[in-house]
LOMI-212995 format. One line per field, with one value per residue (C-alpha): residue number from 1; residue in three letters; chain; x, y negated, z. Coordinates in steps of 0.2 Angstrom, whole numbers, padded with zeros to 4 digits. Layout:
BEGIN
resi <- c(NUM_...)
resn <- c(ALA_...)
chain <- c(A_...)
c1 <- c(X_...)
c2 <- c(Y_...)
c3 <- c(Z_...)
% end
This chain:
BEGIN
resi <- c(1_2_3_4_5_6_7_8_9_10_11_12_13_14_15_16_17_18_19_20_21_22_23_24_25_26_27_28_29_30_31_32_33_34_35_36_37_38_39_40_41_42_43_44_45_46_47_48_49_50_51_52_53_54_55_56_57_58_59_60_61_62_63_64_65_66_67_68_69_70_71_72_73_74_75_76_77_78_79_80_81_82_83_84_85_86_87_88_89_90_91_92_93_94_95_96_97_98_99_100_101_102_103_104_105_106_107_108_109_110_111_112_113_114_115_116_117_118_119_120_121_122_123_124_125_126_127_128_129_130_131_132_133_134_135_136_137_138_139_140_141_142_143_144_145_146_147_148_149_150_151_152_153_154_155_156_157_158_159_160_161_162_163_164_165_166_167_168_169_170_171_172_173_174_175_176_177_178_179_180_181_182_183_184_185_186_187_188_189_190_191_192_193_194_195_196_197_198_199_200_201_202_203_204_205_206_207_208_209_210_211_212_213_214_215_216_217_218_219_220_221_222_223_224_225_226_227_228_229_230_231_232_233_234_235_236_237_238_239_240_241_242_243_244_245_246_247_248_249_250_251_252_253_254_255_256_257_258_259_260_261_262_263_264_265_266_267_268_269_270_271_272_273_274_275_276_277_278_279_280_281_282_283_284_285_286_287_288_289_290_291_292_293_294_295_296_297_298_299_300_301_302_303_304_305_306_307_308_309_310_311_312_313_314_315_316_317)
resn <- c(UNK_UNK_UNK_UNK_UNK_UNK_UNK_UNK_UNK_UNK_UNK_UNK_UNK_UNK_UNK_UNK_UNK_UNK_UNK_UNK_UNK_UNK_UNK_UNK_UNK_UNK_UNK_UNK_UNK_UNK_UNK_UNK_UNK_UNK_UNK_UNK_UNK_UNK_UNK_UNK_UNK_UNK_UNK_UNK_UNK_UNK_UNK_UNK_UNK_UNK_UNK_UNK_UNK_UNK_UNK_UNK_UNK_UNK_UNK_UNK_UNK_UNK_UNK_UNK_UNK_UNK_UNK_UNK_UNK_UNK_UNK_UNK_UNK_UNK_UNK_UNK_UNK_UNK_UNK_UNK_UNK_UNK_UNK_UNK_UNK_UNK_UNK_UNK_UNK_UNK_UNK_UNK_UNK_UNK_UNK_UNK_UNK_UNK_UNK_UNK_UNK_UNK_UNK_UNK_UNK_UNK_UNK_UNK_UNK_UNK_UNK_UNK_UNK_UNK_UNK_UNK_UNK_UNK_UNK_UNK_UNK_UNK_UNK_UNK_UNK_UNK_UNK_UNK_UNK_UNK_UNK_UNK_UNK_UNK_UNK_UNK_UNK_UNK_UNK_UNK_UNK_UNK_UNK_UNK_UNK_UNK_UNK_UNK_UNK_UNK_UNK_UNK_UNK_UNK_UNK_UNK_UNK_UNK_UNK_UNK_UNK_UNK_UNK_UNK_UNK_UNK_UNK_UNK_UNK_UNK_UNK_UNK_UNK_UNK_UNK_UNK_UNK_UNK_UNK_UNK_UNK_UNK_UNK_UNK_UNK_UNK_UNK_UNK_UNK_UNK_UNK_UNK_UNK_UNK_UNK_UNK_UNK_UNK_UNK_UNK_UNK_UNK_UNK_UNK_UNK_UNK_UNK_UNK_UNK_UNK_UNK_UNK_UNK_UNK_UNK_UNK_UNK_UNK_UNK_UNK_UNK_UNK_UNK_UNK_UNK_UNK_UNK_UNK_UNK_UNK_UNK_UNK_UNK_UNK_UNK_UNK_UNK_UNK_UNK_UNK_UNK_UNK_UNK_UNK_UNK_UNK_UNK_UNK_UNK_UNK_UNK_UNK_UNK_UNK_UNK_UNK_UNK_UNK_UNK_UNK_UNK_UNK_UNK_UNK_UNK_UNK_UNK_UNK_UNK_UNK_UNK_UNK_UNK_UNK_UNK_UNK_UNK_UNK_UNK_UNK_UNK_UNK_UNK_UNK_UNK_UNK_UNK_UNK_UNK_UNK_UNK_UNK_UNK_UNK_UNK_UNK_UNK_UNK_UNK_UNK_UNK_UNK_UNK_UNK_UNK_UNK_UNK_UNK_UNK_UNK_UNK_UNK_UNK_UNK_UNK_UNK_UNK)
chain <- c(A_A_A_A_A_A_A_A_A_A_A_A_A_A_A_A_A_A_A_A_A_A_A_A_A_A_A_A_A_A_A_A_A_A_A_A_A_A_A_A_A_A_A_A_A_A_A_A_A_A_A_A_A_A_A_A_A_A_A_A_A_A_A_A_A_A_A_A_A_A_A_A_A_A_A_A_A_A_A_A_A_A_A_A_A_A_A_A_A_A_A_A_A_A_A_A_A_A_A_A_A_A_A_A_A_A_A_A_A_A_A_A_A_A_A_A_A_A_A_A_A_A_A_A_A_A_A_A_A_A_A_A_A_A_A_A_A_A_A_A_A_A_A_A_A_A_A_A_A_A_A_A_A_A_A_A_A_A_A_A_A_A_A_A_A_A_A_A_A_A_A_A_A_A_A_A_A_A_A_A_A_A_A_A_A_A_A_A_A_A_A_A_A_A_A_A_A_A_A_A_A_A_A_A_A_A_A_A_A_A_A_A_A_A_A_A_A_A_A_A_A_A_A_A_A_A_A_A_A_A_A_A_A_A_A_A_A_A_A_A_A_A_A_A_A_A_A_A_A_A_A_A_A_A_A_A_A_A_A_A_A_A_A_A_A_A_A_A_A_A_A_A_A_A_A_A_A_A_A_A_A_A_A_A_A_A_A_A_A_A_A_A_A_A_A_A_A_A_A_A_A_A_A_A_A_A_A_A_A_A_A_A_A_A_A_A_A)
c1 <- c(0091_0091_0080_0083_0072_0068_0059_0048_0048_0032_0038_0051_0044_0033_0020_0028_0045_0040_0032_0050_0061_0051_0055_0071_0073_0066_0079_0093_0088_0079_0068_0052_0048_0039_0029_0026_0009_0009_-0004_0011_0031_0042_0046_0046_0059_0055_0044_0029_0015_0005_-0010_-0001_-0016_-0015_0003_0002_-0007_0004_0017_0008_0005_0022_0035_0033_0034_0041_0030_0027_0017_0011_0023_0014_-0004_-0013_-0032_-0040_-0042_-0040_-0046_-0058_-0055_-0069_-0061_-0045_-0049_-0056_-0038_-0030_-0041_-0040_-0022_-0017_-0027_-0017_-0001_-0008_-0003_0016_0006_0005_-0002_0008_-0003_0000_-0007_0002_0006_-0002_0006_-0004_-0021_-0026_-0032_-0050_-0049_-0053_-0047_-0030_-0031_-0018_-0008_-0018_-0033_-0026_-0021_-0038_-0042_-0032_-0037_-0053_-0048_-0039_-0053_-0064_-0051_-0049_-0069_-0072_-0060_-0067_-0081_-0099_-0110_-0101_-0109_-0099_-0099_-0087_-0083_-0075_-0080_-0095_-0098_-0115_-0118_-0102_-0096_-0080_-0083_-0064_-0053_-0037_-0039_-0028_-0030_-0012_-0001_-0004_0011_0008_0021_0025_0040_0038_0035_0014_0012_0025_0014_-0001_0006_0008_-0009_-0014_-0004_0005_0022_0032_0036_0049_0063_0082_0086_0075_0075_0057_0056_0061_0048_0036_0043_0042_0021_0020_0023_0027_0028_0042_0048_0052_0065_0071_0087_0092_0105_0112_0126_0135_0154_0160_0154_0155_0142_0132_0130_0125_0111_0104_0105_0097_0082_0080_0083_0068_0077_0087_0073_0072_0057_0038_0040_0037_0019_0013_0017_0005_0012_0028_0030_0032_0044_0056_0055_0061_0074_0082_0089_0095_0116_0125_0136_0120_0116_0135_0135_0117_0109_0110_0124_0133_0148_0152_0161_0152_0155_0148_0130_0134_0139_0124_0112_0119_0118_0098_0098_0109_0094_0082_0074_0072_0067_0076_0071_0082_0079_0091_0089_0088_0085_0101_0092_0102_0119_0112_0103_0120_0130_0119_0116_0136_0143_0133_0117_0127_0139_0123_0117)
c2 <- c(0138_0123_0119_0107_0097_0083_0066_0064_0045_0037_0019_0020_0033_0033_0048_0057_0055_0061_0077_0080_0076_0091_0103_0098_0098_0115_0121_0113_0124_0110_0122_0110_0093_0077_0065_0050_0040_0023_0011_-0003_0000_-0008_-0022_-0026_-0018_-0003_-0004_0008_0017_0029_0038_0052_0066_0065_0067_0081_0090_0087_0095_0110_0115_0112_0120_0140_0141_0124_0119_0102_0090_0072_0064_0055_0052_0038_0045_0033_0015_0018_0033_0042_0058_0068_0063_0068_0083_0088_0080_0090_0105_0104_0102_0118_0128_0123_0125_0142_0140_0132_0114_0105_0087_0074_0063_0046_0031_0022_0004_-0012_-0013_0002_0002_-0017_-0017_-0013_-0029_-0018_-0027_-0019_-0012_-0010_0008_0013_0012_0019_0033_0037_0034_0049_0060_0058_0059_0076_0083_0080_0086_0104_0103_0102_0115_0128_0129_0127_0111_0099_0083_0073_0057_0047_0032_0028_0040_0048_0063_0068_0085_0088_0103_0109_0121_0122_0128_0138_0154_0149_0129_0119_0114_0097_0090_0073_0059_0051_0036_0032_0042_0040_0044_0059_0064_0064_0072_0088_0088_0087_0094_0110_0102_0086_0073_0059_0047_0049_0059_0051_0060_0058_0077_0079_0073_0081_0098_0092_0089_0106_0104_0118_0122_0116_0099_0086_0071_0060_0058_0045_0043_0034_0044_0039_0043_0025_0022_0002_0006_0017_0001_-0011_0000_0004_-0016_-0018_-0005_0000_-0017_-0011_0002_-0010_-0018_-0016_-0015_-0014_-0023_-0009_-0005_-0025_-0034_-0035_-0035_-0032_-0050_-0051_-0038_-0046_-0061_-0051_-0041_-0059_-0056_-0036_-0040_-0029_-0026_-0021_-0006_-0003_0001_0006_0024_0026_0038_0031_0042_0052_0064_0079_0085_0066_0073_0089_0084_0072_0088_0097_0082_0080_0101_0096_0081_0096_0097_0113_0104_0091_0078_0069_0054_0046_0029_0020_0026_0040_0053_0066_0063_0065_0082_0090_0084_0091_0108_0110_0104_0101_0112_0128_0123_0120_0134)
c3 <- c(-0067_-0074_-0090_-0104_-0112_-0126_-0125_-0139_-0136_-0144_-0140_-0154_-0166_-0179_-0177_-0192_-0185_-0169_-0175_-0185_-0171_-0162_-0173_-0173_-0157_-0153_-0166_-0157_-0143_-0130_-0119_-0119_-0122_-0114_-0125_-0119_-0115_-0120_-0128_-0131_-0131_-0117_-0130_-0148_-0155_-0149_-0163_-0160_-0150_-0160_-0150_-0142_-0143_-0164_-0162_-0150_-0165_-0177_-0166_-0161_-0179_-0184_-0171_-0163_-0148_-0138_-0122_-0124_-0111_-0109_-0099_-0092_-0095_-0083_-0080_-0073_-0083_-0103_-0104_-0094_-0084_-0093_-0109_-0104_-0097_-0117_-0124_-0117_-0116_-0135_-0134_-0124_-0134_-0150_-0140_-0135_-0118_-0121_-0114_-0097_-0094_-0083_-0074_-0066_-0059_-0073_-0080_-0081_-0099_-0107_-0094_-0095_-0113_-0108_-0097_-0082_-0066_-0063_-0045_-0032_-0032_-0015_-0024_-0042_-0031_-0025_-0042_-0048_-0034_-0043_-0060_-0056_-0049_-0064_-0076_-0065_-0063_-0082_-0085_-0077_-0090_-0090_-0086_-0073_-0066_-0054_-0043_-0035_-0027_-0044_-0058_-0063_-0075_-0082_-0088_-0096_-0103_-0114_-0125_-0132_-0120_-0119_-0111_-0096_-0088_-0091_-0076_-0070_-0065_-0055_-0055_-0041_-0037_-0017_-0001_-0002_-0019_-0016_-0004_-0014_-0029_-0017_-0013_-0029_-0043_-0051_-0050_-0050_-0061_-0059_-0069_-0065_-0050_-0038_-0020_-0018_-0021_-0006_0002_-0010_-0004_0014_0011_0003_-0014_-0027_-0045_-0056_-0055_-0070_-0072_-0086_-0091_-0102_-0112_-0126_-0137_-0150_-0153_-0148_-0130_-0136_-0149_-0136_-0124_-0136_-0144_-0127_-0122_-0140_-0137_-0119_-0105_-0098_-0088_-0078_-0073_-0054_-0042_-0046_-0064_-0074_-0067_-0066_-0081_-0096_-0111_-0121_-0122_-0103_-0102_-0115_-0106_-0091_-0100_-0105_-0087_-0092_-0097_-0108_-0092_-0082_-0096_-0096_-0076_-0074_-0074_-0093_-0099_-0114_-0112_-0127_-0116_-0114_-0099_-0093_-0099_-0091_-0075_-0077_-0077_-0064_-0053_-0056_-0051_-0036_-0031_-0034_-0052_-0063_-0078_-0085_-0101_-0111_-0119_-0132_-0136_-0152_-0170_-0170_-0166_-0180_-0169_-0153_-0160_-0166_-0151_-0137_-0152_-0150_-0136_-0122_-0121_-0123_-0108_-0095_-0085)
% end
């Protein structure tokens, strides 16, 4: 069985907004929802990047029941382990147990802002092997200390926390970092259909596994294509772009190379055709995936709501 789910994207949302289109998408009958992690958007029309913890309240206090998680959250530069593992402590026990954190070994865009050297993925990978130990340390209760080659923690202890730990669901985009994330977390966590679950399987991994799909719906697929190229070129970037440069700035320089022909023939789905975004889910539960996000792109979020509402989530199984 496949589930459907809701990106609560924070790069262009105000926290408000973000916290309304939960709620409406937990009527619309999304299964969960992911929020996403960001200190800066992609680029600057996107617009925004509220902290995502004070937005992660607001929606627990306003929907009933729709698991949301951190999709995903980098512990290792920004924000220390020991202070992520009290996030989303507090976080889970406001969900009451509907909360799991995605963790990752993230972007240079969000985690330089401290002005920590940004380190090679081998070494953020060791990074978060740490970082995850910390977080499932400080979960259990009681005074923790810990030290490691890259983090230490000093007679910690959480005195909020939800009566079960959440999930940790690890992200991983190659065949090493696939390999960890089985060793390390609760489940999987990946973007578009991406047959590195395989190989996290193959290393033993279990637990359920999370992928993006993005989309861009309006009813002319003309006007689809162009708001995507207006507010999402980043996802036609190719290669290791995405995890090394600084700044929005950076990345709209890049995206002048992103052509409106590249969104139209790249991995976004513009097609207002619904059995386009249907086919689209069963081919993400053919690669492997259980849970499955969907991110529309660009301010219409109202359309995109009533569109998967009628015609598309009550057709997938």
């Amino acid at each position: 069985m496949t589930h459907i789910g809701y990106t609560i994207s924070s790069e262009e949302h105000g926290p408000n907004e973000l916290v309304d289109h939960a709620v409406r998408a937990e009527r619309a009958g999304f299964e969960f929802a992911s929020i996403s992690d960001h200190y800066h958007p992609w680029i600057s029309q996107q617009g925004n990047a509220p902290f995502v913890w004070s937005t992660l309240g607001g929606v627990a206090r306003a929907t009933d029941d729709l698991p949301v998680g951190v999709g995903v959250n980098c512990p290792i530069m920004r924000m220390h382990p020991a202070i992520v593992a009290q996030a989303a402590a507090t976080a889970a026990t406001m969900f009451e147990g509907d909360f799991f954190l995605g963790v990752g070994t993230g972007e240079r865009l969000n985690e330089h802002v401290t002005g920590e050297h940004w380190p090679e993925h081998a070494v953020r990978t060791e990074m978060l092997e740490e970082a995850v130990e910390i977080i499932r340390k400080l979960w259990q209760g009681g005074q923790q200390s810990y030290y490691g080659d890259h983090f230490t923690v000093e007679n910690a202890r959480l005195y909020t926390l939800p009566e079960d730990p959440p999930d940790i669901i690890v992200s991983a985009y190659g065949k090493r970092a696939a390999q960890a994330a089985a060793e390390l977390g609760d489940g999987f966590w990946s973007v578009g259909p991406q047959d590195t679950v395989e190989t996290w399987e193959e290393a033993g991994g279990e637990g359920p596994r999370y992928s993006q799909m993005t989309v861009c719906y309006a009813e002319d697929e003309e006007d689809a294509i162009d708001t995507a190229h207006e507010w999402w070129p980043n996802s036609a970037l190719a290669g290791e772009l995405n995890s090394q440069l600084p700044t929005p700035t950076h990345f709209e320089q890049a995206c002048e190379m992103v052509t409106r022909e590249d969104i139209a023939e790249g991995s976004i789905v513009t097609d207002p055709d619904p059995e386009t975004h249907i086919e689209n889910v069963e081919q993400f539960a053919d690669a492997g995936y259980d849970h499955v996000y969907v991110h529309q792109i660009g301010p219409d979020q109202e359309s995109f709501f009533r569109f998967y509402e009628e015609e598309v989530l009550p057709e997938v199984e």
